[in-house]
Structure formats: C-alpha cells, structure tokens
TIVO-2410 file (N, C-alpha, C; in nm, 3 decimals):
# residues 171
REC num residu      c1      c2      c3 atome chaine
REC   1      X   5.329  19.712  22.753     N      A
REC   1      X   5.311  19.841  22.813    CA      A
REC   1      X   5.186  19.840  22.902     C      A
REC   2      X   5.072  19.850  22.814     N      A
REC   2      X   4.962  19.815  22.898    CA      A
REC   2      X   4.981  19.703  23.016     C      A
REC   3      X   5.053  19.587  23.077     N      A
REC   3      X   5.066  19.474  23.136    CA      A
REC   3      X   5.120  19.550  23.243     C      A
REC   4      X   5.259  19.634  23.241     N      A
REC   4      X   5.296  19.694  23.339    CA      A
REC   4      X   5.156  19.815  23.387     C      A
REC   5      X   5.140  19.890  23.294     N      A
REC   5      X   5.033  19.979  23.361    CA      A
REC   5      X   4.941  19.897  23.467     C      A
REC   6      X   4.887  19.780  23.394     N      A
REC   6      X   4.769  19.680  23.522    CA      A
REC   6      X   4.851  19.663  23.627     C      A
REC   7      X   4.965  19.607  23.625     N      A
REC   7      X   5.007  19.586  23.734    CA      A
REC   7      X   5.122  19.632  23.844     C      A
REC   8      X   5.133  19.787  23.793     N      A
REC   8      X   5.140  19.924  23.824    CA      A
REC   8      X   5.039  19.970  23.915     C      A
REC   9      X   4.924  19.914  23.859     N      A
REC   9      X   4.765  19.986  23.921    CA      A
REC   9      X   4.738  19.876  24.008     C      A
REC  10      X   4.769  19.780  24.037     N      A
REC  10      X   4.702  19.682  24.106    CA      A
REC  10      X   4.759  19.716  24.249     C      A
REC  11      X   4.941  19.691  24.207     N      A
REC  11      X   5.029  19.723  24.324    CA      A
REC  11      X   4.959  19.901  24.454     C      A
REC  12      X   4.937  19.995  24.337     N      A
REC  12      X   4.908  20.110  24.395    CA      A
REC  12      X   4.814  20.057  24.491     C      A
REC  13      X   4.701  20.047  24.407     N      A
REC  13      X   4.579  20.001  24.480    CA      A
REC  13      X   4.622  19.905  24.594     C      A
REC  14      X   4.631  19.806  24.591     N      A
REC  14      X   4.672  19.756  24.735    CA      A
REC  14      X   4.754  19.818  24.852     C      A
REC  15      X   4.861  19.861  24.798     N      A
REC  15      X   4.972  19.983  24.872    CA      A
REC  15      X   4.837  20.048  24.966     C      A
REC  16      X   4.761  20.109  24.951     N      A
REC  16      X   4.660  20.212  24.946    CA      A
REC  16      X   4.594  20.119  25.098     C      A
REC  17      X   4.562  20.039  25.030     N      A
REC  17      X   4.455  19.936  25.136    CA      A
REC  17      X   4.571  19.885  25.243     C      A
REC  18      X   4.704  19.884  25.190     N      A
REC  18      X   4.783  19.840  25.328    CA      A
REC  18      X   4.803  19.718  25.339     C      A
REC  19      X   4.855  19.629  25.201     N      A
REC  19      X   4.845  19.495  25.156    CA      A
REC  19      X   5.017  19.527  25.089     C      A
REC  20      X   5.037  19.405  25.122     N      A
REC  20      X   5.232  19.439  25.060    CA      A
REC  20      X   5.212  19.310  24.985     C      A
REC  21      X   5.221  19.325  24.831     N      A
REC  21      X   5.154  19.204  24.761    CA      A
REC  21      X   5.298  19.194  24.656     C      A
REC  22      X   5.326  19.083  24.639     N      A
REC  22      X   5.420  19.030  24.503    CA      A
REC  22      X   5.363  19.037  24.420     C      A
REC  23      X   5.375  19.093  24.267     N      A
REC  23      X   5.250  19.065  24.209    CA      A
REC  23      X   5.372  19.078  24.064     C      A
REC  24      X   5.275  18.980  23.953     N      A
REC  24      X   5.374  19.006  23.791    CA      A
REC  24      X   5.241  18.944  23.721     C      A
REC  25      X   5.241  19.000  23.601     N      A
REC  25      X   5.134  18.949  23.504    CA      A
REC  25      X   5.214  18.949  23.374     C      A
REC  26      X   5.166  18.819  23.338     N      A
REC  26      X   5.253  18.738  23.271    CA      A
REC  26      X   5.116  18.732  23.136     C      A
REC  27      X   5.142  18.744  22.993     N      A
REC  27      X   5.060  18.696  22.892    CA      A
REC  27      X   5.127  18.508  22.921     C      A
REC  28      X   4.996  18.468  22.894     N      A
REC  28      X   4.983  18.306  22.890    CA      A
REC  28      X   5.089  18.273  22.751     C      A
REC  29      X   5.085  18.337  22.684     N      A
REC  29      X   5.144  18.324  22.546    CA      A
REC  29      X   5.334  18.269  22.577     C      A
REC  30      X   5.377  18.387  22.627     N      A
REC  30      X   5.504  18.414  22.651    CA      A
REC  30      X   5.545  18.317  22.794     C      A
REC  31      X   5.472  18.285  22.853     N      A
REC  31      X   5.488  18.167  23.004    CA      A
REC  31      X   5.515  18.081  22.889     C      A
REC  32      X   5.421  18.033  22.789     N      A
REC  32      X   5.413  17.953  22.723    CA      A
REC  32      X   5.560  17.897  22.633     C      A
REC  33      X   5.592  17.993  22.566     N      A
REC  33      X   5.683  17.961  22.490    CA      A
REC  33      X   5.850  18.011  22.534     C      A
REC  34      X   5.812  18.068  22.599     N      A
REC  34      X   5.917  18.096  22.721    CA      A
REC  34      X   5.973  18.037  22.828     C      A
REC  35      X   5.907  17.966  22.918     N      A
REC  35      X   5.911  17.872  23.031    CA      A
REC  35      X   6.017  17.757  23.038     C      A
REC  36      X   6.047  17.683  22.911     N      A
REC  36      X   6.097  17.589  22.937    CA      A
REC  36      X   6.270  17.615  22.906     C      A
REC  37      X   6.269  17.796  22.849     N      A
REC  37      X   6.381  17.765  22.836    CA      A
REC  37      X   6.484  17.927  22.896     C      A
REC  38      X   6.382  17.971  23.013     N      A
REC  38      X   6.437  18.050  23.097    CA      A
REC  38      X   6.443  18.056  23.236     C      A
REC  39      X   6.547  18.010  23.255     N      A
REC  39      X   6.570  18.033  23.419    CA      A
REC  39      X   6.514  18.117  23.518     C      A
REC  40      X   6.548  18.219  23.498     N      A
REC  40      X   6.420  18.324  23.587    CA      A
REC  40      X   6.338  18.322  23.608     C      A
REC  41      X   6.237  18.277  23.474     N      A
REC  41      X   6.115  18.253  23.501    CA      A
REC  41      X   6.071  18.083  23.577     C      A
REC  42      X   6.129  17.993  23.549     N      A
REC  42      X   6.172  17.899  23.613    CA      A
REC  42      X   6.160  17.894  23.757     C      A
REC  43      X   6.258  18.022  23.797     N      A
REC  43      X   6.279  18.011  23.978    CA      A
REC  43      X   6.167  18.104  24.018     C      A
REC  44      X   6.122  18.208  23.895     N      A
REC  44      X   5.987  18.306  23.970    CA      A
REC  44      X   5.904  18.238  23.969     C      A
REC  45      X   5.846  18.108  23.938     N      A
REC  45      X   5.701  18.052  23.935    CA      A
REC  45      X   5.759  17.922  24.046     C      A
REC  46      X   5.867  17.896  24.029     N      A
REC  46      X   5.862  17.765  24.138    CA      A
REC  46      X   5.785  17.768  24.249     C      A
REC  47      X   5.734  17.884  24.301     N      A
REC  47      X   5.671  17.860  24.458    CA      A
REC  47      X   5.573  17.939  24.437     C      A
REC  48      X   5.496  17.936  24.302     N      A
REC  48      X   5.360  18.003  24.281    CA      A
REC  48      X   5.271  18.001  24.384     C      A
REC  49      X   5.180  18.082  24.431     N      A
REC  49      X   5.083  18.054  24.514    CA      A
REC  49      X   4.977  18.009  24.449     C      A
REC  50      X   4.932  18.102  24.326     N      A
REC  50      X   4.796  18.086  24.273    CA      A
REC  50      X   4.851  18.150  24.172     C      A
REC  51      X   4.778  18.100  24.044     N      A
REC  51      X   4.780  18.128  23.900    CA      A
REC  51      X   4.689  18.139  23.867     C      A
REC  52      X   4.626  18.261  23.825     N      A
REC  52      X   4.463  18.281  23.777    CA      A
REC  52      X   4.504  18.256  23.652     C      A
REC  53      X   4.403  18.184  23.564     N      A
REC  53      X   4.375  18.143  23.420    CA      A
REC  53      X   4.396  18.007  23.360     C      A
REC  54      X   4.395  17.963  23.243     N      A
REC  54      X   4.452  17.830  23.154    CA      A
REC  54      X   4.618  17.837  23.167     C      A
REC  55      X   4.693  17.779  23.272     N      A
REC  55      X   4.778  17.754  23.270    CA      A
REC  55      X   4.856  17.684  23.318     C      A
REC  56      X   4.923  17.576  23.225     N      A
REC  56      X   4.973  17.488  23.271    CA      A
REC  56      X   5.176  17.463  23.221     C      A
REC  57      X   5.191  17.431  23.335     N      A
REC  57      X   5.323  17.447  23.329    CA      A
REC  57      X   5.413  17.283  23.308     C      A
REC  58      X   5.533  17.320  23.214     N      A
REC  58      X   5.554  17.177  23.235    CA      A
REC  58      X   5.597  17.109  23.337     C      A
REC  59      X   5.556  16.939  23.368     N      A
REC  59      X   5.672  16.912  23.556    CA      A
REC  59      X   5.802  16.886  23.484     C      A
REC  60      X   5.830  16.869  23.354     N      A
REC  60      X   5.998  16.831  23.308    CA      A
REC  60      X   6.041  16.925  23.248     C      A
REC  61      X   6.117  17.003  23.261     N      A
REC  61      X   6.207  17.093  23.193    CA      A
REC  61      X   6.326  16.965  23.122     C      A
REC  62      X   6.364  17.030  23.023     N      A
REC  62      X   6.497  17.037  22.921    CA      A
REC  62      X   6.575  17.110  22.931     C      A
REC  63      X   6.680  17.168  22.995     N      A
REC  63      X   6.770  17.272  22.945    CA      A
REC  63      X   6.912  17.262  22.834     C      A
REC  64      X   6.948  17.291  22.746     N      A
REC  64      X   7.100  17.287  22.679    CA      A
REC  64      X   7.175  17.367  22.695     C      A
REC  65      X   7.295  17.346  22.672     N      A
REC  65      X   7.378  17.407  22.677    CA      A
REC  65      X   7.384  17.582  22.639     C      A
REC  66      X   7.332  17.561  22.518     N      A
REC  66      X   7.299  17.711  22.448    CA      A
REC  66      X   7.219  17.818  22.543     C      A
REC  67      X   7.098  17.698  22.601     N      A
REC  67      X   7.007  17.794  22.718    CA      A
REC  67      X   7.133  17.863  22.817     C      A
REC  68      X   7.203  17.790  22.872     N      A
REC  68      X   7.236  17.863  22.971    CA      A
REC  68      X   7.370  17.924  22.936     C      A
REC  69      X   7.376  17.949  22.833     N      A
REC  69      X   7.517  17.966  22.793    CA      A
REC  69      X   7.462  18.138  22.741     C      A
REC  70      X   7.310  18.118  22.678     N      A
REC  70      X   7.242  18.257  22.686    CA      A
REC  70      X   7.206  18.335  22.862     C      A
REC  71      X   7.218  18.294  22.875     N      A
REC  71      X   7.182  18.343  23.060    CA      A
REC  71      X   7.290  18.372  23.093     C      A
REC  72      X   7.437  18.319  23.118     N      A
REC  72      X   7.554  18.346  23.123    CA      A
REC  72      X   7.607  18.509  23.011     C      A
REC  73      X   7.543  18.497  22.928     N      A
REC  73      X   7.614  18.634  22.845    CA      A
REC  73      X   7.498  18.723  22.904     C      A
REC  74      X   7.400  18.735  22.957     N      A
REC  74      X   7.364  18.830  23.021    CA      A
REC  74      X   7.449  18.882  23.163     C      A
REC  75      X   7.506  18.782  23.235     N      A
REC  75      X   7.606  18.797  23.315    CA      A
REC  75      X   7.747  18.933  23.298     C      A
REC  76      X   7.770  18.813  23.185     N      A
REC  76      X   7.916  18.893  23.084    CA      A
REC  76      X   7.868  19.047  23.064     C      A
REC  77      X   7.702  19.052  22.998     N      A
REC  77      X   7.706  19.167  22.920    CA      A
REC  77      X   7.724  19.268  23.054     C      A
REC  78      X   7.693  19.254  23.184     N      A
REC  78      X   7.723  19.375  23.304    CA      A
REC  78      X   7.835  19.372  23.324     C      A
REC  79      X   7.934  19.272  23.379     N      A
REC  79      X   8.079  19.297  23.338    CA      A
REC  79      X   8.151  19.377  23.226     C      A
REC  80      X   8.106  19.343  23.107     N      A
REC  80      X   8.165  19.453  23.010    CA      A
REC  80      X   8.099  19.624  23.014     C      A
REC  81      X   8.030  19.626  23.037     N      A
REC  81      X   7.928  19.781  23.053    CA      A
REC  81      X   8.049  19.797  23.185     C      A
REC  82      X   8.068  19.752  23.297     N      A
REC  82      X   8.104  19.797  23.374    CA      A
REC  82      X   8.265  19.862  23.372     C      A
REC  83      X   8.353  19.752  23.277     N      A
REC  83      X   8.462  19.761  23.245    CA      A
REC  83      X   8.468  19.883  23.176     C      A
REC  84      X   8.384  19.894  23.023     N      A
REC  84      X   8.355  20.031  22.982    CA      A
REC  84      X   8.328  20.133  23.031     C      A
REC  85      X   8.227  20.150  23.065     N      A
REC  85      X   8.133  20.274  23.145    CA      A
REC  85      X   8.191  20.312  23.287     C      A
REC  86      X   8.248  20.190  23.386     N      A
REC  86      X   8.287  20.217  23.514    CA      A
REC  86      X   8.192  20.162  23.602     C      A
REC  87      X   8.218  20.183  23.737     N      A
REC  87      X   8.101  20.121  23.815    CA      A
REC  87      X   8.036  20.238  23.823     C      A
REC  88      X   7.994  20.349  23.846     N      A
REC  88      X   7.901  20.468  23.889    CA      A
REC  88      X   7.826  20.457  23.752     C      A
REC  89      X   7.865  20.413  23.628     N      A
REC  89      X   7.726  20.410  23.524    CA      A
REC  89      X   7.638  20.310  23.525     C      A
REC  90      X   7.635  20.220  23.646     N      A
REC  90      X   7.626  20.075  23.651    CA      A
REC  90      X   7.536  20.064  23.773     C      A
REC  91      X   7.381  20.051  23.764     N      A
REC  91      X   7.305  20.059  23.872    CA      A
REC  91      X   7.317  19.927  23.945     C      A
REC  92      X   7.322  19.940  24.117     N      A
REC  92      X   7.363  19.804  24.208    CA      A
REC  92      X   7.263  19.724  24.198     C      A
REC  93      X   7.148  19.757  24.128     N      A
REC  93      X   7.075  19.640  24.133    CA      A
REC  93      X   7.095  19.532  23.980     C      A
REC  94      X   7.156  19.652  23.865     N      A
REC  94      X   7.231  19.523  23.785    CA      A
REC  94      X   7.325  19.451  23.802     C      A
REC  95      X   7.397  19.469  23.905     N      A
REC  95      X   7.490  19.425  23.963    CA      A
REC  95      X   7.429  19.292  24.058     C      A
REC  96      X   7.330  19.320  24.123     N      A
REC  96      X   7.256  19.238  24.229    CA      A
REC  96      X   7.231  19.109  24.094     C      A
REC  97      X   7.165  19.179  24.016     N      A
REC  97      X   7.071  19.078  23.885    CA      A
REC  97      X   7.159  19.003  23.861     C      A
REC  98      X   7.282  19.065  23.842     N      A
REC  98      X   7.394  18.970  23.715    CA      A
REC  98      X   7.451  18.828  23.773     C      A
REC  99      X   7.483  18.872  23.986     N      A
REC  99      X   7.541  18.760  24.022    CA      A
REC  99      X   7.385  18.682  24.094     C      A
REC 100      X   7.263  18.729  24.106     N      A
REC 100      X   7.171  18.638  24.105    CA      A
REC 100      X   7.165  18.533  23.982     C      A
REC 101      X   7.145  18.552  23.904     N      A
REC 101      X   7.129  18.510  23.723    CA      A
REC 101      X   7.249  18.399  23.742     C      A
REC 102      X   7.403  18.437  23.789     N      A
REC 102      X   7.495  18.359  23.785    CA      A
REC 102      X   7.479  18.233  23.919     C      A
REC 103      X   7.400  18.258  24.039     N      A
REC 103      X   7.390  18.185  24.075    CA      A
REC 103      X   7.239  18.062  24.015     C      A
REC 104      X   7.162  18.118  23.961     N      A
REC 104      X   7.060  18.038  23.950    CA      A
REC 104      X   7.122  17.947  23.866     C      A
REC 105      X   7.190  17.981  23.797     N      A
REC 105      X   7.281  17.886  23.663    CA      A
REC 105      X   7.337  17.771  23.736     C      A
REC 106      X   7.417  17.840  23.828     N      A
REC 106      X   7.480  17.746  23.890    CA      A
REC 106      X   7.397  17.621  23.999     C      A
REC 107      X   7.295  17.666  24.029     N      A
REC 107      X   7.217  17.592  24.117    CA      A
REC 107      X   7.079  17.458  24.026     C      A
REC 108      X   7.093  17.561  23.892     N      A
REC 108      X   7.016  17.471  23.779    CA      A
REC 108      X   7.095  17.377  23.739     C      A
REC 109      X   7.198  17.413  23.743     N      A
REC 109      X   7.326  17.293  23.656    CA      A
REC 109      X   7.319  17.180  23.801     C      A
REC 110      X   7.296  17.215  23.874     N      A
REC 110      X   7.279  17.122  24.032    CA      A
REC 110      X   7.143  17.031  24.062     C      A
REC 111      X   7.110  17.093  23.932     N      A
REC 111      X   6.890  17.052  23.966    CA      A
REC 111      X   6.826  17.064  24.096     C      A
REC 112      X   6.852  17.198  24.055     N      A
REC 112      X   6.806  17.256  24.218    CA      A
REC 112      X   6.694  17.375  24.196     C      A
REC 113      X   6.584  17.378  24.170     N      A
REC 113      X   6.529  17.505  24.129    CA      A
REC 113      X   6.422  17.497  24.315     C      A
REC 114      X   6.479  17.566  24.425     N      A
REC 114      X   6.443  17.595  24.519    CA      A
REC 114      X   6.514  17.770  24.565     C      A
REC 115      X   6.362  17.810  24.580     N      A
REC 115      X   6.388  17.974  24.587    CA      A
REC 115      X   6.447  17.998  24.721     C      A
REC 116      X   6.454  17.949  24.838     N      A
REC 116      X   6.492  17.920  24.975    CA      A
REC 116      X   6.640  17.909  24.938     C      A
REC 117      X   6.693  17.799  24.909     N      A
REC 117      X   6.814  17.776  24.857    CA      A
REC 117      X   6.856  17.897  24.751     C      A
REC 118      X   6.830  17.936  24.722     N      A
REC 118      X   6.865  18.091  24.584    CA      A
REC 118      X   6.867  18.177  24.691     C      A
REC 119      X   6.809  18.231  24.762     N      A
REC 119      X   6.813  18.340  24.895    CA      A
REC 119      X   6.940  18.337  24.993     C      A
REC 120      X   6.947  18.167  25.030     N      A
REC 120      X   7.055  18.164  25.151    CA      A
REC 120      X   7.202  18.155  25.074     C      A
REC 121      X   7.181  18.107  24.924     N      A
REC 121      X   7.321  18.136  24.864    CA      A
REC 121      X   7.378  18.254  24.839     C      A
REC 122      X   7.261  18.348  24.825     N      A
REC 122      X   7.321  18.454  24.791    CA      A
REC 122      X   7.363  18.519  24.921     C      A
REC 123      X   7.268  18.507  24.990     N      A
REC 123      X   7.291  18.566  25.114    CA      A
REC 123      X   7.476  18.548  25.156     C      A
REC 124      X   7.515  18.450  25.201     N      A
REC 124      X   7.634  18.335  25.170    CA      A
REC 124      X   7.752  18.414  25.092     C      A
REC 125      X   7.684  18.422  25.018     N      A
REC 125      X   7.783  18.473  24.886    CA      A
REC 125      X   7.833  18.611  24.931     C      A
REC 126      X   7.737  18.693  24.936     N      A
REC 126      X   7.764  18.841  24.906    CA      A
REC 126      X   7.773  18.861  25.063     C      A
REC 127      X   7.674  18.857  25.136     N      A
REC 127      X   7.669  18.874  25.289    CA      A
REC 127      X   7.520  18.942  25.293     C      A
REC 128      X   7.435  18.972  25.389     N      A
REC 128      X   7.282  19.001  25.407    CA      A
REC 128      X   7.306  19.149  25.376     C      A
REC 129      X   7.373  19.226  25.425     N      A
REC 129      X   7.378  19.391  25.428    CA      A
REC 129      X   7.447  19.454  25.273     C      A
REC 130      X   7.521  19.369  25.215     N      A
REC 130      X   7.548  19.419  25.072    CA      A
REC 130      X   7.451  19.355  25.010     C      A
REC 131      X   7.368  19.291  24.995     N      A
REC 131      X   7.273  19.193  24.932    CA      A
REC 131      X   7.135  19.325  24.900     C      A
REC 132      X   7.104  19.346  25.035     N      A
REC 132      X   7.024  19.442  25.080    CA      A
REC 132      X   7.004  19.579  24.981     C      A
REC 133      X   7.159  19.621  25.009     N      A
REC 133      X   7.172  19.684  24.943    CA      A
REC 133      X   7.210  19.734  24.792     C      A
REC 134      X   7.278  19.616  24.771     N      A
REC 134      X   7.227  19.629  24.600    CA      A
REC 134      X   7.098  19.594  24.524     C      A
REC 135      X   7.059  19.484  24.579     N      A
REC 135      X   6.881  19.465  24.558    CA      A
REC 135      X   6.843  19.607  24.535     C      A
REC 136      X   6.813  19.671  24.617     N      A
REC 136      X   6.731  19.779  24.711    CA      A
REC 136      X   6.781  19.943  24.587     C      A
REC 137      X   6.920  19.943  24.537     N      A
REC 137      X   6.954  20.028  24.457    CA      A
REC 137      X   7.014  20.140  24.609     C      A
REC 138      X   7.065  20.148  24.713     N      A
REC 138      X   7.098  20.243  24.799    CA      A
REC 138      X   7.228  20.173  24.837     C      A
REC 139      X   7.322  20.143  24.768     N      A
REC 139      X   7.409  20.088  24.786    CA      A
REC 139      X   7.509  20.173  24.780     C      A
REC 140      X   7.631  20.192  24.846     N      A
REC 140      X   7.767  20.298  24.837    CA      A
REC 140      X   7.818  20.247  24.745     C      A
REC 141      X   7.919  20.299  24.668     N      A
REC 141      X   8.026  20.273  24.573    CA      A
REC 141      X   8.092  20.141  24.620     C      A
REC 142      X   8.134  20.153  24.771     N      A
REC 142      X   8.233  20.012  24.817    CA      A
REC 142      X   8.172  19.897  24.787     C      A
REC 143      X   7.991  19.933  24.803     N      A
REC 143      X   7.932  19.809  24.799    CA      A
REC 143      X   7.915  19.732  24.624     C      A
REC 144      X   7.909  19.843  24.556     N      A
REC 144      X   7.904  19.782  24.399    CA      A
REC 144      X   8.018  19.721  24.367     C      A
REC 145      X   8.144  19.801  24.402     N      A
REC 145      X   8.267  19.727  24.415    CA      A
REC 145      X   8.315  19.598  24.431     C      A
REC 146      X   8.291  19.526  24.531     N      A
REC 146      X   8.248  19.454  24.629    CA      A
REC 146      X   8.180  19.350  24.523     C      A
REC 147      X   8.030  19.421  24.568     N      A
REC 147      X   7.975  19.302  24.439    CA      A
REC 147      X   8.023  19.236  24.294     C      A
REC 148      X   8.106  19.343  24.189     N      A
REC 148      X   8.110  19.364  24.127    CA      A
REC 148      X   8.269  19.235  24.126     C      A
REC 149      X   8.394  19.210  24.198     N      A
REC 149      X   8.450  19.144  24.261    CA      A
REC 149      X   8.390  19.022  24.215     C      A
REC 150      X   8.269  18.989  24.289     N      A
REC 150      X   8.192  18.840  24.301    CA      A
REC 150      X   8.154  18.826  24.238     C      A
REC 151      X   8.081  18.952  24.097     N      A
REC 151      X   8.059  18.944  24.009    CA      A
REC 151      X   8.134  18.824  23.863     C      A
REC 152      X   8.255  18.907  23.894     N      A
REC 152      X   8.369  18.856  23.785    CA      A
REC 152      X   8.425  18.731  23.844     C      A
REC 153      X   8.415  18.715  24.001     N      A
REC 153      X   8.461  18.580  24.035    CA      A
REC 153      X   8.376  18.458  23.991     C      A
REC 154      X   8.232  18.487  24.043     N      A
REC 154      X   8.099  18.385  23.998    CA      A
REC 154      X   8.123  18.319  23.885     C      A
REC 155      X   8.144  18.485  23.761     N      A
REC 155      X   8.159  18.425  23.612    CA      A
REC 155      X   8.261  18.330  23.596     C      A
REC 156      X   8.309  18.339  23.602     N      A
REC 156      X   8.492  18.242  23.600    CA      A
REC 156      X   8.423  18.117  23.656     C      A
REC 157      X   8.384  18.085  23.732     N      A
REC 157      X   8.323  17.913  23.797    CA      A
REC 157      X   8.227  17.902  23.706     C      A
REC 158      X   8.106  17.967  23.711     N      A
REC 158      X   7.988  17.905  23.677    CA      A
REC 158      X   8.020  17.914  23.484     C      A
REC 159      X   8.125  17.965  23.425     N      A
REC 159      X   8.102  17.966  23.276    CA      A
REC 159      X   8.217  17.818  23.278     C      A
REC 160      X   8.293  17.797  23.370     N      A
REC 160      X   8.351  17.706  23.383    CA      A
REC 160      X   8.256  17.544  23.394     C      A
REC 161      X   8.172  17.550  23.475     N      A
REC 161      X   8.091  17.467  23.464    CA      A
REC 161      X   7.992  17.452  23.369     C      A
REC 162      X   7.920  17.538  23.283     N      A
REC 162      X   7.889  17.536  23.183    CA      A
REC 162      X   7.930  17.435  23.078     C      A
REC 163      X   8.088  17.517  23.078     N      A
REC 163      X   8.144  17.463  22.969    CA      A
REC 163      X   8.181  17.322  22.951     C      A
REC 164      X   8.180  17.254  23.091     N      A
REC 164      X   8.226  17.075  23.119    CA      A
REC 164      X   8.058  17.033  23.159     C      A
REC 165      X   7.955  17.096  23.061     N      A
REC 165      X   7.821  17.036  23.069    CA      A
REC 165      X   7.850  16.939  22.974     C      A
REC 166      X   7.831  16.784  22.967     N      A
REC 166      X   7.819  16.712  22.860    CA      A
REC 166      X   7.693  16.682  22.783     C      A
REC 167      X   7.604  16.691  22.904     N      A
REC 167      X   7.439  16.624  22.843    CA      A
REC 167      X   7.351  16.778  22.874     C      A
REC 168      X   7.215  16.793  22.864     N      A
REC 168      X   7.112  16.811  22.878    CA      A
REC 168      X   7.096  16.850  23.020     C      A
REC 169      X   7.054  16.936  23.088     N      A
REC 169      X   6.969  16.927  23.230    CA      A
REC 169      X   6.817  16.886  23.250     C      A
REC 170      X   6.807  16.775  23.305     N      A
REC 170      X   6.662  16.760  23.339    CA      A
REC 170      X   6.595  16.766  23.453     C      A
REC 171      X   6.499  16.862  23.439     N      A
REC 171      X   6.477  16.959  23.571    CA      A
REC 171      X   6.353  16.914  23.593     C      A
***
C-alpha cells in the first residue's frame, strides 16, 4: 500500500515539473524471490535503465513448465470472466493484459525476452489503433470484441505450445 502511495507521489510530483517518467518500486525482497519465475517481471526489467539499491538480478533464468502453465491460466482466467460476465464487465485493458501475457509466453518459449520485439508483435497481432485502445481503457465494444477473438485464438496456440514443452527454458 504504502509502495503504491510513494510511487503515486513521485509520478504526481514529476507530472507537476513536466517530466513523463516510467516509474515502479519494487521491494528487493519480492524482485528477489519472484524474478526467476515470472515473466512480466522478466520483460519489465529487461531494458532497465537504472536500479537504485542492492540488486542483483540473475543472467540465467530457469523456466518449467508449471511457470508458464501458471501465466497461461491467468490468460484463461479473462476468457472465462468474459464468457460469464460478458464483454461490458470486462475492462479493455484486461483484455490488452491477457493477450500481452499470452504473447510474452509465447516469445519466452522462443528465448526471446526483447521488449522491442513484445511491442511490434503485438502491434502485428492486434493492429496499432486497437492496441491503443485497449491499453489506454477508451476502447468501443467492437474493439474488446475484436480483441477478445485474439484473445481465445492466442490461447489455443500458445497453450498448445506449452503443452509440446519437453525440457526447461533457459533464458
């Protein structure tokens, strides 16, 4: 709670000064025991600029099967909410999350952790103006739709590839 408040206040504060800053604060703890076996965080630190503090990251990742097979049911779990609930209970940026998440899977199973490459796939994928707009949360109904489509298509390949993982990923 407090972590978001700092960096709640940091963002303001710069906003203010007229600085458009990326910013996430991370406990060392949770990078720590977290890192080697989440993707997201994986592709959010790949192109760190600067890391203030004791922290060191590993250069070899491990991934198994189970890892990404947990990343994949975060996928599933917006597909089913959506099936249930409908698309209008279903904000476009979980929609944006679910087939990002499904591509990083797919691009990790490739040993590919490049954020450049994660941008132009999606881009690719969805197209720049629905991308935009589900990111962004100002998306029309057609566009969740739409996504939502690529959504359930993504899953079908990438749980497919998953599943004909034989070994380990070493990243």
């Amino acid at each position: 709670m407090e972590q978001a408040w700092r960096e709640g206040n940091i963002k303001k504060s710069a906003k203010m000064r007229g600085l458009n800053i990326d910013l996430k604060i991370y406990p060392s703890r949770d990078v720590y025991y977290s890192y080697p076996s989440n993707i997201a965080l994986i592709y959010e630190l790949a192109d760190y600029k600067v890391i203030y503090g004791m922290l060191t990251l590993q250069k070899r990742i491990n991934l198994d099967k189970l890892d990404l097979r947990m990343h994949l049911d975060y996928s599933y779990s917006v597909i089913l909410s959506i099936e249930q609930d409908g698309l209008k209970e279903c904000t476009s940026r979980d929609v944006y999350s679910a087939i990002r998440n499904l591509v990083i899977i797919h691009l990790i199973l490739q040993k590919k952790v490049n954020n450049i490459l994660l941008n132009n796939t999606m881009k690719e994928l969805i197209g720049e103006d629905i991308l935009t707009n589900l990111k962004n949360e100002t998306s029309l109904l057609l566009y969740k739709e739409i996504g939502y489509k690529i959504l359930k298509r993504q899953y079908k390949l990438v749980s497919k590839e998953v599943k004909g993982m034989n070994a380990n990923i070493k990243i």
